[in-house]
PDBQT receptor file of N, H, CA, C and O in Angstrom, charges set to zero:
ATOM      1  N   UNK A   1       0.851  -1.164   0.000  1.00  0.00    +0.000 N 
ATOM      2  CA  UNK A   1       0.000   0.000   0.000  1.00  0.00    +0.000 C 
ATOM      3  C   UNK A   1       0.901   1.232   0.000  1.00  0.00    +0.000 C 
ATOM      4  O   UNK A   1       1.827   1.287   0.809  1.00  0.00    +0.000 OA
ATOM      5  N   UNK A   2       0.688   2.182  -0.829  1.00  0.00    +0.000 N 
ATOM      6  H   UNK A   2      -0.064   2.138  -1.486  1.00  0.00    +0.000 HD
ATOM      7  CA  UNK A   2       0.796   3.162  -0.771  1.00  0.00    +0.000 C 
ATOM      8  C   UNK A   2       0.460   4.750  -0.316  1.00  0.00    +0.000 C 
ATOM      9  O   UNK A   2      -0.614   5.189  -0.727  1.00  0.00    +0.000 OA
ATOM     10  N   UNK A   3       0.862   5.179   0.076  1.00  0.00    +0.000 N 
ATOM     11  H   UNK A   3       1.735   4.823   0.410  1.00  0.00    +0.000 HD
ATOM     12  CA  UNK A   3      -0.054   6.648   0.868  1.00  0.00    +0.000 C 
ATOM     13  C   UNK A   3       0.884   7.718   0.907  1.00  0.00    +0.000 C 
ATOM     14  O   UNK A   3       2.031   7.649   1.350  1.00  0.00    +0.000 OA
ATOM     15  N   UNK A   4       0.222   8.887   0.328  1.00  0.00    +0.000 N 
ATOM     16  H   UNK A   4      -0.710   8.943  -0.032  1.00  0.00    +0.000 HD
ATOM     17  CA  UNK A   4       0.576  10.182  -0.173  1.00  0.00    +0.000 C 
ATOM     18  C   UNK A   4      -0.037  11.374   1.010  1.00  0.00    +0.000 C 
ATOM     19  O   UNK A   4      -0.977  11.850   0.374  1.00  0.00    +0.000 OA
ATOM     20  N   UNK A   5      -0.022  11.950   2.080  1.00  0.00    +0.000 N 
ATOM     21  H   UNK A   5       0.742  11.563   2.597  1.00  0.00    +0.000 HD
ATOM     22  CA  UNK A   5      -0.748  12.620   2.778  1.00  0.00    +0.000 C 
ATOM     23  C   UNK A   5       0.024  14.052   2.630  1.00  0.00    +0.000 C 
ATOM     24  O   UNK A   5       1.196  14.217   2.969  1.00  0.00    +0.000 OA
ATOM     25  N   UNK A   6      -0.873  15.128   2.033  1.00  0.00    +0.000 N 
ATOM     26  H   UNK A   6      -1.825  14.994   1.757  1.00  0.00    +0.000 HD
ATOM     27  CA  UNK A   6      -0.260  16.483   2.026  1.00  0.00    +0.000 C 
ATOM     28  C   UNK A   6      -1.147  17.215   3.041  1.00  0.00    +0.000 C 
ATOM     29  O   UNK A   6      -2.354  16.997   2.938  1.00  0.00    +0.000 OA
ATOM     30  N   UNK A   7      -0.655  18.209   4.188  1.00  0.00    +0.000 N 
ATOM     31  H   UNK A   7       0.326  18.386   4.272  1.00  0.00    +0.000 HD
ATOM     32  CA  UNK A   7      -0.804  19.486   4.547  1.00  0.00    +0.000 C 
ATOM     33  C   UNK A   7      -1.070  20.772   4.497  1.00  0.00    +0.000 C 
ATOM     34  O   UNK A   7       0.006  21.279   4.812  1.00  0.00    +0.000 OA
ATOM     35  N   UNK A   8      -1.732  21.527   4.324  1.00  0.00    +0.000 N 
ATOM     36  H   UNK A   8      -2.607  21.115   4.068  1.00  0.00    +0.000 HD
ATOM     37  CA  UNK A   8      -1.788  22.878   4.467  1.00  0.00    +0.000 C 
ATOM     38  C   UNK A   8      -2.173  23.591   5.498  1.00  0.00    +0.000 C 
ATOM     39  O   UNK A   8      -3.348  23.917   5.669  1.00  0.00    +0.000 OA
ATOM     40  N   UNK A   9      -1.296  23.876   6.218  1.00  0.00    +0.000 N 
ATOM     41  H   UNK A   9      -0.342  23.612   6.079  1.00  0.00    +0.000 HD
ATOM     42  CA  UNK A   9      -1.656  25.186   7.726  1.00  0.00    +0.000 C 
ATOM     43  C   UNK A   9      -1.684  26.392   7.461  1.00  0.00    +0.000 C 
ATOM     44  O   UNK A   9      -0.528  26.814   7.508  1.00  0.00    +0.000 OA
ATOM     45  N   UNK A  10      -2.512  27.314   7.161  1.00  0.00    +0.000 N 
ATOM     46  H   UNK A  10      -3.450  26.971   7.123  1.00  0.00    +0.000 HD
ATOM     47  CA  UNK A  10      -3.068  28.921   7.285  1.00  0.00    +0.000 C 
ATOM     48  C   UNK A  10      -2.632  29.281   8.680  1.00  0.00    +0.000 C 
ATOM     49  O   UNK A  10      -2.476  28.387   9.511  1.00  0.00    +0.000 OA
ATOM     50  N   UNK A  11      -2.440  30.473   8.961  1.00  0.00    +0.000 N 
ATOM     51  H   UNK A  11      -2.567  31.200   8.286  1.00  0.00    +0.000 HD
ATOM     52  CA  UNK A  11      -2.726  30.932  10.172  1.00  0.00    +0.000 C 
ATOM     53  C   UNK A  11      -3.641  31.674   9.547  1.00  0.00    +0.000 C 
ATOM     54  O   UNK A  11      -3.662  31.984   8.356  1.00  0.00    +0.000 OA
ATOM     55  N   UNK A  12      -4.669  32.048  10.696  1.00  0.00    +0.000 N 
ATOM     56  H   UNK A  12      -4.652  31.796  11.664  1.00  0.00    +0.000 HD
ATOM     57  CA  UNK A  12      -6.069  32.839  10.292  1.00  0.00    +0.000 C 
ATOM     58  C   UNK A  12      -6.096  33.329  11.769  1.00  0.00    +0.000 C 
ATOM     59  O   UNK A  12      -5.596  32.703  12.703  1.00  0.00    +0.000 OA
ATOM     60  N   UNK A  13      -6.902  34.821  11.894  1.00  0.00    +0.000 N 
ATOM     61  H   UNK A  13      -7.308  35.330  11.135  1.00  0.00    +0.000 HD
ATOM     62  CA  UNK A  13      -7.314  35.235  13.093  1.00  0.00    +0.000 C 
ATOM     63  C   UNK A  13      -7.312  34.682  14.097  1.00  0.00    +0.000 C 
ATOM     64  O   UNK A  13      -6.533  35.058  14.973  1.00  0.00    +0.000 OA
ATOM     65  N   UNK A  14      -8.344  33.399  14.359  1.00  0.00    +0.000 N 
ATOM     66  H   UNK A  14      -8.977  33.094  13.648  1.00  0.00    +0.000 HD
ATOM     67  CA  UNK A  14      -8.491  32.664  15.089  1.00  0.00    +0.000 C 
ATOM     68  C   UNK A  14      -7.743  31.887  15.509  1.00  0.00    +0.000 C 
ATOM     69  O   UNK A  14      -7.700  31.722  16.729  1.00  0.00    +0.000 OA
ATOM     70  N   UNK A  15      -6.715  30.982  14.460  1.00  0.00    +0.000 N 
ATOM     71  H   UNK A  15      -6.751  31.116  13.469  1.00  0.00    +0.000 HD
ATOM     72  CA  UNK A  15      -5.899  30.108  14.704  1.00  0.00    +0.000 C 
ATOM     73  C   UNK A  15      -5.111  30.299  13.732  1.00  0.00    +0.000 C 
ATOM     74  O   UNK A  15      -4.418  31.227  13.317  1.00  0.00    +0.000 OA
ATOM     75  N   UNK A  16      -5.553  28.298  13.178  1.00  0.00    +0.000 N 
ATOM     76  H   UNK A  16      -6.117  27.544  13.515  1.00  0.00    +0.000 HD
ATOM     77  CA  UNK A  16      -4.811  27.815  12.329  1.00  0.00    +0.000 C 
ATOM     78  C   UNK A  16      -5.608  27.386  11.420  1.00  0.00    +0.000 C 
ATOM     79  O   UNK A  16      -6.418  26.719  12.064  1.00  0.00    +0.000 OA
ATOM     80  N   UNK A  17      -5.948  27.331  10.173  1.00  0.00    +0.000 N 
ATOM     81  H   UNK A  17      -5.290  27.873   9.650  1.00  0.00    +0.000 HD
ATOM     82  CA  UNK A  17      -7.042  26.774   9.215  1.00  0.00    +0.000 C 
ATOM     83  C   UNK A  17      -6.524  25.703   8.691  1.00  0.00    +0.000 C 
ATOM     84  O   UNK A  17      -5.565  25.810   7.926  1.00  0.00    +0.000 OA
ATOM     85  N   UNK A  18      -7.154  24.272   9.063  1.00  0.00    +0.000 N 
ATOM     86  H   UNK A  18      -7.932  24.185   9.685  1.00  0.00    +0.000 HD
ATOM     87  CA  UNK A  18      -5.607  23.104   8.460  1.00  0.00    +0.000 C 
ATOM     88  C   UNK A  18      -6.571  22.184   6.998  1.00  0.00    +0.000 C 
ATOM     89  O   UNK A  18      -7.599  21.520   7.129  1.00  0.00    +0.000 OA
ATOM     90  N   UNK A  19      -5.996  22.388   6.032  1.00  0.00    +0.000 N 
ATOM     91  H   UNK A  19      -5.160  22.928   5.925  1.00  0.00    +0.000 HD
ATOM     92  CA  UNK A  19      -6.822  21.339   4.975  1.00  0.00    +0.000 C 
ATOM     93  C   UNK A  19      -5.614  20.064   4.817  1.00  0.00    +0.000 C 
ATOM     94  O   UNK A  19      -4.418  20.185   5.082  1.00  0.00    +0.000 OA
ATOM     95  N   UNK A  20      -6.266  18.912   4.341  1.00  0.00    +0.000 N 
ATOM     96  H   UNK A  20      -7.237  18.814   4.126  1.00  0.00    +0.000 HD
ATOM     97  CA  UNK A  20      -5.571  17.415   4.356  1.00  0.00    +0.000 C 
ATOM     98  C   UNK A  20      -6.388  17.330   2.959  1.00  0.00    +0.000 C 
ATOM     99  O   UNK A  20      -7.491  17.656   2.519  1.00  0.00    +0.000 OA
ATOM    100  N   UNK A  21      -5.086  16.642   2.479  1.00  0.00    +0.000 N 
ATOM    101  H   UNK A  21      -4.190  16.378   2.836  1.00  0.00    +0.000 HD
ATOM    102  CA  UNK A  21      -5.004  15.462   1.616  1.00  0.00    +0.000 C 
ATOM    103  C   UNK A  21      -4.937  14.151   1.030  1.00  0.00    +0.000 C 
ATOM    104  O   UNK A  21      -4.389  14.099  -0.071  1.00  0.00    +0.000 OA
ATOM    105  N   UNK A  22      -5.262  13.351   1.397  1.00  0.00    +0.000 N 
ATOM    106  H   UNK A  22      -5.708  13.393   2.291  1.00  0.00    +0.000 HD
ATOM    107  CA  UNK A  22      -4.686  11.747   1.316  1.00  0.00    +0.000 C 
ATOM    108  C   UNK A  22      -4.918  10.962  -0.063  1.00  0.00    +0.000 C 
ATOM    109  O   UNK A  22      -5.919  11.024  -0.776  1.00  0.00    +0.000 OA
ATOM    110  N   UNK A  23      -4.051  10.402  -0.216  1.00  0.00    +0.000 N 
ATOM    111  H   UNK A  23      -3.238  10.352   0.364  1.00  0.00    +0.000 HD
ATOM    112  CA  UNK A  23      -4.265   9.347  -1.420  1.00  0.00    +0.000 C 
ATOM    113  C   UNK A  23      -3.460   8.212  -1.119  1.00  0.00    +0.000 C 
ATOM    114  O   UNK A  23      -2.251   8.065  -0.941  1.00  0.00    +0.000 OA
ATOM    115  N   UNK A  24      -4.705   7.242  -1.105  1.00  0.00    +0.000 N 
ATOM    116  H   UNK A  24      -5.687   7.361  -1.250  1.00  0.00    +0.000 HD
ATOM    117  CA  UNK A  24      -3.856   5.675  -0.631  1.00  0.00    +0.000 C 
ATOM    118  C   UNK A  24      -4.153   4.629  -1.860  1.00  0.00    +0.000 C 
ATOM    119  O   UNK A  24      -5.332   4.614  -2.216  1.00  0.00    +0.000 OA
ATOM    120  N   UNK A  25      -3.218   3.709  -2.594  1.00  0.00    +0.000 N 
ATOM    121  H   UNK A  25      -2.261   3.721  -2.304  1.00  0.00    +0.000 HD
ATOM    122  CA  UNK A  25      -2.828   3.437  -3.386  1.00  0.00    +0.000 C 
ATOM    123  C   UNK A  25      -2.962   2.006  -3.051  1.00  0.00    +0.000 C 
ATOM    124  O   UNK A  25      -2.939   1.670  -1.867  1.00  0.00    +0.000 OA
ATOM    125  N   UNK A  26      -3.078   1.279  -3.838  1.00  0.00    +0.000 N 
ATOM    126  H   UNK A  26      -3.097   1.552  -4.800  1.00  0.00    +0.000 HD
ATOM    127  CA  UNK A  26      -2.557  -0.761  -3.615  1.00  0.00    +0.000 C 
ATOM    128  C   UNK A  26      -3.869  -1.666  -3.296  1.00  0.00    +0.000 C 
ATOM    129  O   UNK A  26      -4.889  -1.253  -2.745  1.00  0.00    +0.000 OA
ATOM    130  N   UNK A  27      -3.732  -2.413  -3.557  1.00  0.00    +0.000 N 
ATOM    131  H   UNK A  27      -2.903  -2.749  -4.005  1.00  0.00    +0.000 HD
ATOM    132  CA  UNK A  27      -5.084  -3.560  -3.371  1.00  0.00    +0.000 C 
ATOM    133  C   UNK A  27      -5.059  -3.409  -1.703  1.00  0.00    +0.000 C 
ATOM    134  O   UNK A  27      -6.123  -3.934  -1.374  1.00  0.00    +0.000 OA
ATOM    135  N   UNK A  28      -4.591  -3.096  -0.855  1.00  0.00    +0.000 N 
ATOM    136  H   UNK A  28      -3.727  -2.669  -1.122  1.00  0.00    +0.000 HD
ATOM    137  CA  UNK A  28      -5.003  -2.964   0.241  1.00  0.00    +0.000 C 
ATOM    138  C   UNK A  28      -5.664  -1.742   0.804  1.00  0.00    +0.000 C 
ATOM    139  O   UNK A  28      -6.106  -1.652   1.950  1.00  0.00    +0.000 OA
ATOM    140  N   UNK A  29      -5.686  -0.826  -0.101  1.00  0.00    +0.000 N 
ATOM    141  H   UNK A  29      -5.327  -0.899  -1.032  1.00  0.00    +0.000 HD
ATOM    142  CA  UNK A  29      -6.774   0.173  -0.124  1.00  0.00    +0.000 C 
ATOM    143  C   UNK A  29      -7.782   0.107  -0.991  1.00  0.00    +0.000 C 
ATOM    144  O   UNK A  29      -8.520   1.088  -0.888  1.00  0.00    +0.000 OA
ATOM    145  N   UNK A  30      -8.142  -0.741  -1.892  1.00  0.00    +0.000 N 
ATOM    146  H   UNK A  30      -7.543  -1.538  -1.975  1.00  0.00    +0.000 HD
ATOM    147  CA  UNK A  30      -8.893  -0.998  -2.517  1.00  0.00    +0.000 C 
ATOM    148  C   UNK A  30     -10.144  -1.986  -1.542  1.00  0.00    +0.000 C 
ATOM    149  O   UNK A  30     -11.372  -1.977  -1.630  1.00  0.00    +0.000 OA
ATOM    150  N   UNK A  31      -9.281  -2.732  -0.691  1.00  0.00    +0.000 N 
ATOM    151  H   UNK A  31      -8.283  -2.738  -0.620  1.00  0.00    +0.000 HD
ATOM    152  CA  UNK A  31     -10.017  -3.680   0.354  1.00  0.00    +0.000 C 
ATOM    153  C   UNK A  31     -11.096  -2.947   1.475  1.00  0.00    +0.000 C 
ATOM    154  O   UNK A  31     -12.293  -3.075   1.734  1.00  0.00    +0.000 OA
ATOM    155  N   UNK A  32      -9.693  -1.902   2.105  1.00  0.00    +0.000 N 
ATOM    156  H   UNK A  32      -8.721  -1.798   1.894  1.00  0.00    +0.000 HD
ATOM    157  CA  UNK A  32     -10.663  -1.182   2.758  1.00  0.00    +0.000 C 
ATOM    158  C   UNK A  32     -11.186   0.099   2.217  1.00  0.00    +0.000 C 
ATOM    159  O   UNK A  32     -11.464   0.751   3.224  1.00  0.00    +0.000 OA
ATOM    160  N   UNK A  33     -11.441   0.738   1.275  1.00  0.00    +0.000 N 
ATOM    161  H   UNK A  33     -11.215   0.209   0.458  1.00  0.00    +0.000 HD
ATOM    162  CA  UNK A  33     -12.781   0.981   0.363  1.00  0.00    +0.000 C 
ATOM    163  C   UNK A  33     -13.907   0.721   0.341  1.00  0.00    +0.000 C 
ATOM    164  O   UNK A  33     -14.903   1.443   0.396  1.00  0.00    +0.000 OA
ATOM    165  N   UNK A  34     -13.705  -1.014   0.207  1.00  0.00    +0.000 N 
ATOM    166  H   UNK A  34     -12.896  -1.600   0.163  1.00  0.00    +0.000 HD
ATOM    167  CA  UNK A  34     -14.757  -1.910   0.015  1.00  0.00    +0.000 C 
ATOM    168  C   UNK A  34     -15.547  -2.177   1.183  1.00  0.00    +0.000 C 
ATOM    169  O   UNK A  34     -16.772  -2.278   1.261  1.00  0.00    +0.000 OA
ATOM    170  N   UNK A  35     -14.291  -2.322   2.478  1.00  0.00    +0.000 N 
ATOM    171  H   UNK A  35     -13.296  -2.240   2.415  1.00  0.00    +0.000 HD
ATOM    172  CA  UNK A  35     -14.873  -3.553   3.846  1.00  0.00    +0.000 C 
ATOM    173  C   UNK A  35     -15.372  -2.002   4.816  1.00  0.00    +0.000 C 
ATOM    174  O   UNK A  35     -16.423  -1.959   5.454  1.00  0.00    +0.000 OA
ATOM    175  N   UNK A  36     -14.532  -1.017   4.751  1.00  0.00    +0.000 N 
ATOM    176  H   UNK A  36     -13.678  -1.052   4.232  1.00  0.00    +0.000 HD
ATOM    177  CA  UNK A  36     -14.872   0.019   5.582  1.00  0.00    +0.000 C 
ATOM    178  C   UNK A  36     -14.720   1.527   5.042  1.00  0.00    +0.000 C 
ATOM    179  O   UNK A  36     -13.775   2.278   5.281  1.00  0.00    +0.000 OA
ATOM    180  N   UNK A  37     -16.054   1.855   4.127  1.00  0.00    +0.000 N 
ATOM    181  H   UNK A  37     -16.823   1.245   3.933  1.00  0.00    +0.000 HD
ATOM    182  CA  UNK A  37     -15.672   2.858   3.475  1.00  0.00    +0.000 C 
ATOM    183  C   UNK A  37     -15.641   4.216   4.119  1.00  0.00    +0.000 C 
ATOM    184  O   UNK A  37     -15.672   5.317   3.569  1.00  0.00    +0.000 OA
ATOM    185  N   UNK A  38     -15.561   3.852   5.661  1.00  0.00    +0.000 N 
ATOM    186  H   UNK A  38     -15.536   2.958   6.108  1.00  0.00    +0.000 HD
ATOM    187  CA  UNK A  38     -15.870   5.526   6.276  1.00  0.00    +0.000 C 
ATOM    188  C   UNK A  38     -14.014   5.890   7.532  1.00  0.00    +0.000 C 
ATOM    189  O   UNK A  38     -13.675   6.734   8.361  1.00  0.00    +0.000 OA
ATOM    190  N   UNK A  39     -13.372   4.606   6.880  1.00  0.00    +0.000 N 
ATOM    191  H   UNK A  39     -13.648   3.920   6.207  1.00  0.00    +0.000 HD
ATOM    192  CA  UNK A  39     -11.902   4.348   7.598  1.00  0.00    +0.000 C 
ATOM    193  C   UNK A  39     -10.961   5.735   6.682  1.00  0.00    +0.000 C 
ATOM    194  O   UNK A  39      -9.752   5.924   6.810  1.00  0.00    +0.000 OA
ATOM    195  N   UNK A  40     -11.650   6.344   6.021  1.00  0.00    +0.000 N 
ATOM    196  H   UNK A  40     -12.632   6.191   5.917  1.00  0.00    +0.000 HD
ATOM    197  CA  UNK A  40     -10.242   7.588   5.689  1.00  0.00    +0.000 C 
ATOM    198  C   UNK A  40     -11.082   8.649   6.540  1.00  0.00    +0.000 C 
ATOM    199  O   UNK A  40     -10.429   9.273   7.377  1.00  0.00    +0.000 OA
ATOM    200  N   UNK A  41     -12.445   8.935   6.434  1.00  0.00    +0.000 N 
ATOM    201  H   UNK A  41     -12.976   8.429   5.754  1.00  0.00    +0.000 HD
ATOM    202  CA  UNK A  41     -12.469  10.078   7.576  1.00  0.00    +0.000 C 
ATOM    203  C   UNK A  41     -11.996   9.895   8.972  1.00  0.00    +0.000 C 
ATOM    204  O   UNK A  41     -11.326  10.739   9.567  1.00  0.00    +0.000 OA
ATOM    205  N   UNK A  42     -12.477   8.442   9.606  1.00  0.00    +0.000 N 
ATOM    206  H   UNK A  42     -13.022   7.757   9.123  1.00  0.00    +0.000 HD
ATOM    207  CA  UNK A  42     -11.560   8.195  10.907  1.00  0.00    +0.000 C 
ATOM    208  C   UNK A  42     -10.373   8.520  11.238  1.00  0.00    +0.000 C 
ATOM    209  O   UNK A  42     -10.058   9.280  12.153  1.00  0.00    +0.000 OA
ATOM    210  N   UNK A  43      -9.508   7.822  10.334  1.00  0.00    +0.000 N 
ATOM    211  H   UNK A  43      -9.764   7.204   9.590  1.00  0.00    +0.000 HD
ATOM    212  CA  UNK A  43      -8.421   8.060  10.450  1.00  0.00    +0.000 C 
ATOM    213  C   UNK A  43      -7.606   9.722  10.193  1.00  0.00    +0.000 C 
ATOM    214  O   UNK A  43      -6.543  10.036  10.731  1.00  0.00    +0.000 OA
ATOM    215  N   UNK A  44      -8.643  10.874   8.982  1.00  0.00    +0.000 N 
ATOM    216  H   UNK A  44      -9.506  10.620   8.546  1.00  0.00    +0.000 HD
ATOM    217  CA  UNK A  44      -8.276  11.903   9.136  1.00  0.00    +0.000 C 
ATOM    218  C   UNK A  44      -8.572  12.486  10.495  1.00  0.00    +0.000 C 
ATOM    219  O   UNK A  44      -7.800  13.255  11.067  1.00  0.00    +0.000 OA
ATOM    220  N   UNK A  45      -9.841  12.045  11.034  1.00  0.00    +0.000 N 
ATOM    221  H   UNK A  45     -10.469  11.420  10.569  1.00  0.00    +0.000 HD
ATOM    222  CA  UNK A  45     -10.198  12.653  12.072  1.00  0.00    +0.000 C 
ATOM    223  C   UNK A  45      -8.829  12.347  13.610  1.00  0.00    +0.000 C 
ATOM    224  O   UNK A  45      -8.622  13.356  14.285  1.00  0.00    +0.000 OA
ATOM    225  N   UNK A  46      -8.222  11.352  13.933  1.00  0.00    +0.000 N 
ATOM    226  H   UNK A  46      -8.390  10.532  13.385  1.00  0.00    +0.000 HD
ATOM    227  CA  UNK A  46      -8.014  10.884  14.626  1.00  0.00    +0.000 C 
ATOM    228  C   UNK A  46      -6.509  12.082  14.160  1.00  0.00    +0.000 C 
ATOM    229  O   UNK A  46      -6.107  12.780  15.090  1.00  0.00    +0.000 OA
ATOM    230  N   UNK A  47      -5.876  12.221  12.942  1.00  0.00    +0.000 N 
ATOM    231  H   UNK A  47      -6.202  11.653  12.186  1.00  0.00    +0.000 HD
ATOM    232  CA  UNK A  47      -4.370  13.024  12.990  1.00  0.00    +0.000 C 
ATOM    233  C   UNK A  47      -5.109  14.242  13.404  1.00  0.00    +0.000 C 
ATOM    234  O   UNK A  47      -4.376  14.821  14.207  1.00  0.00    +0.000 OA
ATOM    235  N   UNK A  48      -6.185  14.893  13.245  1.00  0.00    +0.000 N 
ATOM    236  H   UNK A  48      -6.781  14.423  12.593  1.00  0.00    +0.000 HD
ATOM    237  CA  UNK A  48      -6.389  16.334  13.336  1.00  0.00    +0.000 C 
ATOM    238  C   UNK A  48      -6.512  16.528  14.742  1.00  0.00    +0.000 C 
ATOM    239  O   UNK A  48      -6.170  17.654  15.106  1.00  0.00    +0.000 OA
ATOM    240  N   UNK A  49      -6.914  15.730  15.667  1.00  0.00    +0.000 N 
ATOM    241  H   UNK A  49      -7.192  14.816  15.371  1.00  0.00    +0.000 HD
ATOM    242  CA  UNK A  49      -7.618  15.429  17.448  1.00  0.00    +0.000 C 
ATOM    243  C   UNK A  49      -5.995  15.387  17.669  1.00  0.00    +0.000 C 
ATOM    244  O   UNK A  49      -5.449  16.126  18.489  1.00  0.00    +0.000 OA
ATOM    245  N   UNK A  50      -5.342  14.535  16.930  1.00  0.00    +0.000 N 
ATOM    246  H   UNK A  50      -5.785  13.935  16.264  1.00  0.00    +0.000 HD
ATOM    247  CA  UNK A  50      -3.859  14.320  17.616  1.00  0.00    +0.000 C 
ATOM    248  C   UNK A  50      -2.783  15.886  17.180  1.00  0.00    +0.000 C 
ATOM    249  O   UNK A  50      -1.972  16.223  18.043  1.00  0.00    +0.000 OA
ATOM    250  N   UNK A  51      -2.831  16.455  16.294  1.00  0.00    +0.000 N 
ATOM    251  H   UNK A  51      -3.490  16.181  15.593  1.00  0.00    +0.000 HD
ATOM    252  CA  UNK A  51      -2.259  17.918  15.811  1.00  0.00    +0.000 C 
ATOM    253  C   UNK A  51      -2.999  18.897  16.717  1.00  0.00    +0.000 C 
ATOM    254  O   UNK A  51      -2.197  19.808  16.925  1.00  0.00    +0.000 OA
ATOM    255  N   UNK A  52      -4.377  19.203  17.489  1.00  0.00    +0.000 N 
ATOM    256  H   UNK A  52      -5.029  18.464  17.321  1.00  0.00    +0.000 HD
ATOM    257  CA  UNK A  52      -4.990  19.881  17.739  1.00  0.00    +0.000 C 
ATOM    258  C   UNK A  52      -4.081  19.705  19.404  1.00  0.00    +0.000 C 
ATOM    259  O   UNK A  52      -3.352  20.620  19.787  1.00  0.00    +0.000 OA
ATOM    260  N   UNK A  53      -4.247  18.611  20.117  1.00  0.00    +0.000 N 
ATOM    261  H   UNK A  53      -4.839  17.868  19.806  1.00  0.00    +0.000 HD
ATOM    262  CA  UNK A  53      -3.425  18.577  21.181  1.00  0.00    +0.000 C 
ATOM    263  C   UNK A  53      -2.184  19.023  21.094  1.00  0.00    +0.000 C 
ATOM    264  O   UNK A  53      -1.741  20.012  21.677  1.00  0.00    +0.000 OA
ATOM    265  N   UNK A  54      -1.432  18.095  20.156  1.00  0.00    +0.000 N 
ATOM    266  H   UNK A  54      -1.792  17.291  19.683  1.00  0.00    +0.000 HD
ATOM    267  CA  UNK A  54       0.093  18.784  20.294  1.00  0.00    +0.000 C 
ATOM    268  C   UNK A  54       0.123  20.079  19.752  1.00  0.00    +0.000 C 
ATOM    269  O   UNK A  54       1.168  20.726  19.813  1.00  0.00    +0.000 OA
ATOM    270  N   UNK A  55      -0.709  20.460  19.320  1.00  0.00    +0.000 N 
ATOM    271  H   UNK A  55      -1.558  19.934  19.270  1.00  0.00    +0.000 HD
ATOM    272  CA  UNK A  55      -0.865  22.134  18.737  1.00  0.00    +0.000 C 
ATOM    273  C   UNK A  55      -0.962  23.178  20.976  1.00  0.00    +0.000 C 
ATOM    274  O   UNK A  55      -0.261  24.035  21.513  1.00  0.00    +0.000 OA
ATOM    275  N   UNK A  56      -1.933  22.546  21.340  1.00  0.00    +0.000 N 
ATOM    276  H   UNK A  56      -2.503  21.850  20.904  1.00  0.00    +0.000 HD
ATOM    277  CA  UNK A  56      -2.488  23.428  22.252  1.00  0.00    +0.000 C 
ATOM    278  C   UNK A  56      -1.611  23.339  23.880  1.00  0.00    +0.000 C 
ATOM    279  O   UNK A  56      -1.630  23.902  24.974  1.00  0.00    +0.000 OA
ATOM    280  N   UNK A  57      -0.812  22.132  23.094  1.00  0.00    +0.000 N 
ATOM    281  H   UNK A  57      -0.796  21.675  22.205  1.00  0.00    +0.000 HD
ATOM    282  CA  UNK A  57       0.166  21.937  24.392  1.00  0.00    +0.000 C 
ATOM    283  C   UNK A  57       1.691  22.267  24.724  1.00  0.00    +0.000 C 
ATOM    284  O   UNK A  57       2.400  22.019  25.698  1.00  0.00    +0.000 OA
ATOM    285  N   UNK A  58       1.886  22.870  23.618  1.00  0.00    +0.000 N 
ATOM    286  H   UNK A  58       1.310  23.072  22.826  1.00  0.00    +0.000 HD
ATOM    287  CA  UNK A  58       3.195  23.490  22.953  1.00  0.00    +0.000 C 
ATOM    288  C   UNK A  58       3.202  24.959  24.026  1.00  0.00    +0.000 C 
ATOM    289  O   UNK A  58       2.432  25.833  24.423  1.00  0.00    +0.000 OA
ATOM    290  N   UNK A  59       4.768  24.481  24.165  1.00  0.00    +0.000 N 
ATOM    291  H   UNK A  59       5.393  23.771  23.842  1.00  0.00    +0.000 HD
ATOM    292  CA  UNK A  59       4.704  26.244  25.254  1.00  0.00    +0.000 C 
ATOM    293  C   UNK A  59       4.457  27.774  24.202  1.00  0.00    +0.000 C 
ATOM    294  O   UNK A  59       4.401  28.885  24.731  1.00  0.00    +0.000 OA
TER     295      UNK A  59
């Protein structure tokens, strides 16, 4: 399997404005496509919860 994940962080007024990218590649993303098609928002969701902490815990 293959996987391509790009970044973009803004700073904006408020914060940080963050957009994601992913592209996953290989019959093993083709599988989970198939078996669990809602496993790329999870998993985006789960880096942004994990960036948002180490974002807010930084001196």
């Amino acid at each position: 399997m293959q996987m391509y994940q790009a970044w973009l962080l803004t700073a904006v007024e408020s914060g940080t404005h963050v957009v994601t990218e992913n592209v996953v590649r290989g019959p093993a993303a083709k599988w989970l496509q198939v078996s669990s098609p809602l496993w790329a928002q999870r998993l985006n969701s789960l880096w942004l919860a994990q960036l948002k902490r180490l974002a807010e815990s930084a001196p």
